[in-house]
C-alpha positions in Angstrom: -4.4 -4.9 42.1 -6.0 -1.5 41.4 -9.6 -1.0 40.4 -10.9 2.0 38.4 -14.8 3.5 38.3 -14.7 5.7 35.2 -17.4 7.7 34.1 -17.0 8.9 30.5 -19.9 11.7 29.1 -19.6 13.7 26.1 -16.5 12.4 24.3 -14.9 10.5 21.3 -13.2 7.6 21.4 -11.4 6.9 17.8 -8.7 4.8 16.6 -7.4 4.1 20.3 -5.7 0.8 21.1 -5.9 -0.7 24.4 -3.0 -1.5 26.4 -4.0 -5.1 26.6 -1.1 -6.5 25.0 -3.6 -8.3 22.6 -3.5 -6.1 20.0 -7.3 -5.4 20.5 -8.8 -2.4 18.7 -10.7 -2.0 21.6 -11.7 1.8 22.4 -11.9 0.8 26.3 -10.2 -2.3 27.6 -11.0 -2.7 31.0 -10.5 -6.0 33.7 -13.2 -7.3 35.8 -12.0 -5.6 38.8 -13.1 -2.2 37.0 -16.5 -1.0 35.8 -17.5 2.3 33.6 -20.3 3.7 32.1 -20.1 5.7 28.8 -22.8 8.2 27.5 -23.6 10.5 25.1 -20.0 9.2 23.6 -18.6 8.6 20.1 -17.0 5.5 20.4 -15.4 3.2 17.1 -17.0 0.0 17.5 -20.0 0.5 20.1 -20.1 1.4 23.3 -23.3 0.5 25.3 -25.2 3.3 27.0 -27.2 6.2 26.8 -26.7 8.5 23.4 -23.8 6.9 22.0 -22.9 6.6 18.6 -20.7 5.0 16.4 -20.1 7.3 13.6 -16.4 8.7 11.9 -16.6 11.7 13.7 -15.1 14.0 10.7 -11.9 15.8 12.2 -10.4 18.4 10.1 -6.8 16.4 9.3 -5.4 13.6 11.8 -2.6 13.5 9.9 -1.7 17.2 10.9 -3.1 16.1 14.2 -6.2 18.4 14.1 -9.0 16.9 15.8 -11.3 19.8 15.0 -14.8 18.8 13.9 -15.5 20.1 10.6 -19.0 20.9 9.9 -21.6 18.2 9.4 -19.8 15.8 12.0 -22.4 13.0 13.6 -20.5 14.1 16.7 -21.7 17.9 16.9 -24.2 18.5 18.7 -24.9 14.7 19.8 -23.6 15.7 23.6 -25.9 15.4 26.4 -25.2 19.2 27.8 
């Protein structure tokens, strides 16, 4: 079995699905043989931890896959630099 410490700072986490095999709409699926800790983050759903949000983050068009902020996003900004 493989364990895995992640550290995630400053990022968005949107409309990911976890690799469970649950169909969760989980942003982070992770076992209990792995920890992390998530700040300053824009995660769909809630993520415990310091400065994270849980906001649409605006992105220009996902349908032309542009993830580009466009002005006004809860997301800019909201980093811990």
């Amino acid at each position: 079995m493989t364990t895995s410490d992640i550290a995630l700072k400053n990022s968005i986490l949107w409309l990911n699905q976890d690799q469970s095999g649950t169909g969760s709409l989980a942003q982070i699926y992770f076992d209990t043989t792995s920890s992390y800790e998530v700040t300053y983050s824009d995660v769909k759903g809630g993520c415990p931890g310091n400065g994270n949000i849980n906001l649409y983050p605006v992105f220009v068009d996902t349908s032309a896959n542009d993830y580009h902020l466009l002005a006004g996003s809860p997301c800019i900004d909201a980093g811990n630099p």
